[in-house]
MIDOSE-1310 file (N, C-alpha, C; in nm, 2 decimals, decimal comma, always signed):
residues 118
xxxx	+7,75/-12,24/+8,93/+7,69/-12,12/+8,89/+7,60/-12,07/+9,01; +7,64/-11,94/+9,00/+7,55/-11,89/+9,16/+7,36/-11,88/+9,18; +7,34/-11,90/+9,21/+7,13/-11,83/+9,18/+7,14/-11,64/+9,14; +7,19/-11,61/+9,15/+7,20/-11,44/+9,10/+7,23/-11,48/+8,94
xxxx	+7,32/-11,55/+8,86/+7,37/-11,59/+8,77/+7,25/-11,65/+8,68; +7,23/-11,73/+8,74/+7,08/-11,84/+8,73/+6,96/-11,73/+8,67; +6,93/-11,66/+8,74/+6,82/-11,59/+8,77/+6,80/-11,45/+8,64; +6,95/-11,40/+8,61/+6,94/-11,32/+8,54/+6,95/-11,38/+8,43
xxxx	+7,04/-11,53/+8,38/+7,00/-11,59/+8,24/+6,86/-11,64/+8,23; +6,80/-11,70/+8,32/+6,64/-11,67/+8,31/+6,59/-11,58/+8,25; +6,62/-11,47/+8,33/+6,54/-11,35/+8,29/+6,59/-11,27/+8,14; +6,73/-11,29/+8,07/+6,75/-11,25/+7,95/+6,70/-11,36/+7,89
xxxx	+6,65/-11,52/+7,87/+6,62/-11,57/+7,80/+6,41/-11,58/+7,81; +6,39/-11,53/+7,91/+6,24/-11,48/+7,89/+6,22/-11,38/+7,83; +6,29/-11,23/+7,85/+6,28/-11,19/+7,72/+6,33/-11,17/+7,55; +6,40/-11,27/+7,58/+6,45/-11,26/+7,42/+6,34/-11,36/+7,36
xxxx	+6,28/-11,47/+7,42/+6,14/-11,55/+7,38/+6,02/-11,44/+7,37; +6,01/-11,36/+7,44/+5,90/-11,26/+7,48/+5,89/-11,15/+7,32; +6,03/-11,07/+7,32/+6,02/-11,04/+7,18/+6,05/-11,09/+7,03; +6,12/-11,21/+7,08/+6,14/-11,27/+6,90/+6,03/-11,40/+6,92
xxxx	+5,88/-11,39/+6,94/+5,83/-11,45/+6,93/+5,79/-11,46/+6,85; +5,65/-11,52/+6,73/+5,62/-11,50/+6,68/+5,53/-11,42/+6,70; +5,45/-11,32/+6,57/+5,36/-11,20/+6,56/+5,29/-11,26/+6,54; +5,13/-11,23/+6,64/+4,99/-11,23/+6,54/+4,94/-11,15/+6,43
xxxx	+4,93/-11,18/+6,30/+4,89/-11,15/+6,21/+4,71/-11,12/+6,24; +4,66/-11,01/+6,19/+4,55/-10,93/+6,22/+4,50/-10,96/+6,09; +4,33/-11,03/+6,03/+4,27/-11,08/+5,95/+4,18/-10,98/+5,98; +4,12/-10,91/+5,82/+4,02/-10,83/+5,77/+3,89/-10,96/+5,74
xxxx	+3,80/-11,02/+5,82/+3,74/-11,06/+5,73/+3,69/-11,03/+5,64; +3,59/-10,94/+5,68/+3,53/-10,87/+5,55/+3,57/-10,85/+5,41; +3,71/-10,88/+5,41/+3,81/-10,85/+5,28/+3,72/-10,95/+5,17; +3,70/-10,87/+5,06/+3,64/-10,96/+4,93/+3,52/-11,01/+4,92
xxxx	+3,45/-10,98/+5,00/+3,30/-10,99/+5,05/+3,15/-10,89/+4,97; +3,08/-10,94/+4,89/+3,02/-10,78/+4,81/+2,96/-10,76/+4,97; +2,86/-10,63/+4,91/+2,83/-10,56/+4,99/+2,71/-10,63/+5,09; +2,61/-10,68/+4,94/+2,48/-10,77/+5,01/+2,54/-10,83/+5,09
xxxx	+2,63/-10,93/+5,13/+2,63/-11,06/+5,19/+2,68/-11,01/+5,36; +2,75/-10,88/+5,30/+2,79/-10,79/+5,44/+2,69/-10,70/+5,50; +2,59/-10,68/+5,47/+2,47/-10,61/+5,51/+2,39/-10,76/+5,56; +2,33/-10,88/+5,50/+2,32/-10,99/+5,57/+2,41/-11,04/+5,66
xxxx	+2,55/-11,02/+5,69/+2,58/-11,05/+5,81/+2,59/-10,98/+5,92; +2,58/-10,89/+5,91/+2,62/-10,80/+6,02/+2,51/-10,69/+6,06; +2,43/-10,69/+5,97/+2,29/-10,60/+5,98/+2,16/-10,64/+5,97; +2,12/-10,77/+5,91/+2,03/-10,83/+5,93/+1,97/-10,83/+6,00
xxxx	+2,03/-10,87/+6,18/+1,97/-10,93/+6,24/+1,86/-10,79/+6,28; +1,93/-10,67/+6,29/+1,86/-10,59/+6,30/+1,75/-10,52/+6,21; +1,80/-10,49/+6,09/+1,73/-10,46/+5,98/+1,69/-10,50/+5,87; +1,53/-10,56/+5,86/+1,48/-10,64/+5,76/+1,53/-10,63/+5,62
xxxx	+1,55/-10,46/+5,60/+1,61/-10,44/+5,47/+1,69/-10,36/+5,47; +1,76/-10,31/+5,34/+1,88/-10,23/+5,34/+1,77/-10,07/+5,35; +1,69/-10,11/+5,27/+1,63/-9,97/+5,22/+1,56/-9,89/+5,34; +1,58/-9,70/+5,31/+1,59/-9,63/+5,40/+1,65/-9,62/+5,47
xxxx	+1,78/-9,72/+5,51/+1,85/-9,69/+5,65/+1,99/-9,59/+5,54; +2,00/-9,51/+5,44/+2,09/-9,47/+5,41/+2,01/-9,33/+5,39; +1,88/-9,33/+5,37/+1,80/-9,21/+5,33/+1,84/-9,07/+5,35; +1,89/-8,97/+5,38/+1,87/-8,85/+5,41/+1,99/-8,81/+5,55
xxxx	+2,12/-8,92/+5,50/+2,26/-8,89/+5,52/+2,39/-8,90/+5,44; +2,43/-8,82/+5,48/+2,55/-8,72/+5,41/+2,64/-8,88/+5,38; +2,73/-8,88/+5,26/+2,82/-8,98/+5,23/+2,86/-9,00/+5,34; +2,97/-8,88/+5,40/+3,05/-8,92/+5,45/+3,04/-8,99/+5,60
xxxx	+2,90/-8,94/+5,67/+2,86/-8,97/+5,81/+2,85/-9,07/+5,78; +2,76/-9,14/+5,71/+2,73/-9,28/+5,71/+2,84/-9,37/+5,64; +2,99/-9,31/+5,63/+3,05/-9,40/+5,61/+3,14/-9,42/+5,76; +3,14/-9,32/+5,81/+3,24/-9,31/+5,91/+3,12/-9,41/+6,06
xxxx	+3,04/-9,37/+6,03/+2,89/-9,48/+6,12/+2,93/-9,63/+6,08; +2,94/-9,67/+5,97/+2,99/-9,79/+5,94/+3,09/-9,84/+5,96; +3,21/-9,74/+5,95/+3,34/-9,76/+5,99/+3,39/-9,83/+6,17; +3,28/-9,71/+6,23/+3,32/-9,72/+6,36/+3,22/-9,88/+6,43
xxxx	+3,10/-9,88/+6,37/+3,00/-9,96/+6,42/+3,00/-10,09/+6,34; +3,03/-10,14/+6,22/+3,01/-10,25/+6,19/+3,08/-10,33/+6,06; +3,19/-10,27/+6,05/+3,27/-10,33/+5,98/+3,46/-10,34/+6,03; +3,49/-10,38/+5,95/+3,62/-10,42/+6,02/+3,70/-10,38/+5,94
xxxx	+3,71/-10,27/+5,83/+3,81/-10,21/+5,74/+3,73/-10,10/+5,70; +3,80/-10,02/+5,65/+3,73/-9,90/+5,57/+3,70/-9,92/+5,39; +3,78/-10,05/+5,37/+3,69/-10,09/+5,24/+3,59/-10,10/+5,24; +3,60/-10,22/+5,36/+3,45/-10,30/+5,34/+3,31/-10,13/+5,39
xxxx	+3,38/-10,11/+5,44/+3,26/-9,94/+5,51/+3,24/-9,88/+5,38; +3,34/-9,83/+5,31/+3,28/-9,78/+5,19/+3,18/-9,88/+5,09; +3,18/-10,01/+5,10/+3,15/-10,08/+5,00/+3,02/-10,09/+5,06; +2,98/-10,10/+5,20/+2,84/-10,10/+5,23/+2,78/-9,98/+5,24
xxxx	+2,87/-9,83/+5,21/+2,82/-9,68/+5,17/+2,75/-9,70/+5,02; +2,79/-9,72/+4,99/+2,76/-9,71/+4,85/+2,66/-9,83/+4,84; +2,64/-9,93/+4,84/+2,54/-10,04/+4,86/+2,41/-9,97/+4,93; +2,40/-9,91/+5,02/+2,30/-9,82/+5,08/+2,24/-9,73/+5,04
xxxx	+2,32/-9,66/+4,96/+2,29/-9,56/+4,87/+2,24/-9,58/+4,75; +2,26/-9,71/+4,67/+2,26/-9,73/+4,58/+2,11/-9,80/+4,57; +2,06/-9,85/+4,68/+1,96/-9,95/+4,72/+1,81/-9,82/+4,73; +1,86/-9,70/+4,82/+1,76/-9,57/+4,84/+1,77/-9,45/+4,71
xxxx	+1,88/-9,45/+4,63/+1,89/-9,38/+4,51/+1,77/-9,41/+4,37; +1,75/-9,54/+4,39/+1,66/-9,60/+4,27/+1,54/-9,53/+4,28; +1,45/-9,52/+4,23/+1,36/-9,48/+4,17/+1,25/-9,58/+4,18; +1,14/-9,51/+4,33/+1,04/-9,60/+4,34/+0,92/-9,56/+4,28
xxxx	+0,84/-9,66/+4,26/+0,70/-9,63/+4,22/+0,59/-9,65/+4,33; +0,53/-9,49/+4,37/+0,47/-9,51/+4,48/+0,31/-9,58/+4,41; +0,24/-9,69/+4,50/+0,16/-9,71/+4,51/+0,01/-9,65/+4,50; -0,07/-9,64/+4,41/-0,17/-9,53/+4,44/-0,24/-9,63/+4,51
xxxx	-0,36/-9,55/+4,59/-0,44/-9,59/+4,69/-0,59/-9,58/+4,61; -0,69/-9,67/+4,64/-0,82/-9,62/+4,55/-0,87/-9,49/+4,64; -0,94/-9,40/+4,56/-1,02/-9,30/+4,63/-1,16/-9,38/+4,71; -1,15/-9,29/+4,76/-1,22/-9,29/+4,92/-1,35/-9,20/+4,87
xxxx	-1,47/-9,27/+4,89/-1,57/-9,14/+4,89/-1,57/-9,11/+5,04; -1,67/-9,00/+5,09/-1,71/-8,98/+5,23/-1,78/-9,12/+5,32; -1,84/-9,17/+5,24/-1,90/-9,25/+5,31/-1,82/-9,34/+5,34; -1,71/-9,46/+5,23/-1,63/-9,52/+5,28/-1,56/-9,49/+5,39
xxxx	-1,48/-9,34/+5,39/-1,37/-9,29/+5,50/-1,48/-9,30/+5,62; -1,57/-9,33/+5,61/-1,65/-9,33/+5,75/-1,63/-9,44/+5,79; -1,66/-9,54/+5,77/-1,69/-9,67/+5,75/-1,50/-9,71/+5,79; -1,43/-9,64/+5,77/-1,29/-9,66/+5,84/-1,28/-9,68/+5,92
xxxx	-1,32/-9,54/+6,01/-1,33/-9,48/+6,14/-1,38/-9,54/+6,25; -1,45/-9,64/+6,20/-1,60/-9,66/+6,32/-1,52/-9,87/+6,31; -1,52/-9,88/+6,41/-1,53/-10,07/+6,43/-1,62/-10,11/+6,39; -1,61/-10,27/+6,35/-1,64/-10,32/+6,25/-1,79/-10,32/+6,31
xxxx	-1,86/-10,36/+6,44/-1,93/-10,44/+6,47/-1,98/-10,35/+6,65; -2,05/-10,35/+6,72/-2,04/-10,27/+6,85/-1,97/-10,35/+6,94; -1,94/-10,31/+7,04/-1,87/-10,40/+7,15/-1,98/-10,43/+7,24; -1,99/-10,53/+7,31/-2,11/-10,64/+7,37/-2,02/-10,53/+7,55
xx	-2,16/-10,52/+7,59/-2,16/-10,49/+7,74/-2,12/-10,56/+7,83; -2,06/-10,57/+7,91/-2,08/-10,72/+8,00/-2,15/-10,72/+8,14
């Protein structure tokens, strides 16, 4: 057998290995995950809570924000749209504060004690 002969069954048997290889199969983790456990993994580290970070954007932006930035399917992106929304949708009870006379609000304003000269 010559080396030109050699060389080209080489080269047809590198690529027929090259394309009948096997495929890598592409995994969603996120697949089947609720939403809380996907907001603690992947958002946590940044944000203490879910609440407000959905406040005063449109469905669709903050799904396509998710999509691009921190999830790995468009399920899972929808499923933490809605978790977002669903978490700033509820109905808070704001805190009342006690009233302040004048004198207290003073007494705000001013440190506790004078600061020493040196």
């Amino acid at each position: 057998m010559s080396p030109m002969k050699a060389r080209c069954g080489l080269l047809v048997l590198a690529v027929i290995v090259a394309l009948g290889g096997s495929v890598a199969v592409a995994q969603n983790l996120d697949q089947g995950k609720p939403a809380p456990k996907l907001f603690a993994e992947s958002c946590a580290s940044c944000h203490r809570s879910p609440r407000g970070l959905a406040k005063g954007r449109f469905h669709l932006t903050l799904y396509l924000f998710l999509q691009k930035h921190y999830s790995s399917g468009s399920s899972s992106a929808w499923a933490m749209t809605s978790y977002l929304e669903s978490i700033d949708s509820g109905k808070r009870v704001a805190a009342k504060r006690p009233a302040t006379t004048g004198a207290s609000r003073s007494r705000l304003l001013r440190p506790p004690a004078p600061v020493p000269a040196r």
